[in-house]
C-alpha positions as a printed Julia matrix, in Angstrom:
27×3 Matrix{Float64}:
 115.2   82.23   96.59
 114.36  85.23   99.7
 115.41  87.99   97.57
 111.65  89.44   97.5
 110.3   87.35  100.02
 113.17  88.08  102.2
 112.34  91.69  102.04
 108.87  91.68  102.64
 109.38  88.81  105.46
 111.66  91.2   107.53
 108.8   93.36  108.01
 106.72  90.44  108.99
 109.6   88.51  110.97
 110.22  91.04  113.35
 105.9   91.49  113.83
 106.29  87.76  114.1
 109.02  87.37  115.92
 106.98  87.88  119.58
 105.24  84.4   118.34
 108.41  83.12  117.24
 111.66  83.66  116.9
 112.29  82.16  114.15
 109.84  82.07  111.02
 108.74  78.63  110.15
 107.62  79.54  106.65
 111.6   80.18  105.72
 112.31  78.01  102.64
């Protein structure tokens, strides 16, 4: 179910991504 999230998570994954690489709040 990251059809919309998934979208507006890329933004915030790559922003993110200097904390993490990988998003923990990926369901």
């Amino acid at each position: 179910m990251l059809n919309d999230t998934a979208r507006s998570d890329s933004d915030m994954e790559k922003k993110r991504s200097s904390e993490w690489p990988e998003p923990a709040f990926v369901e």
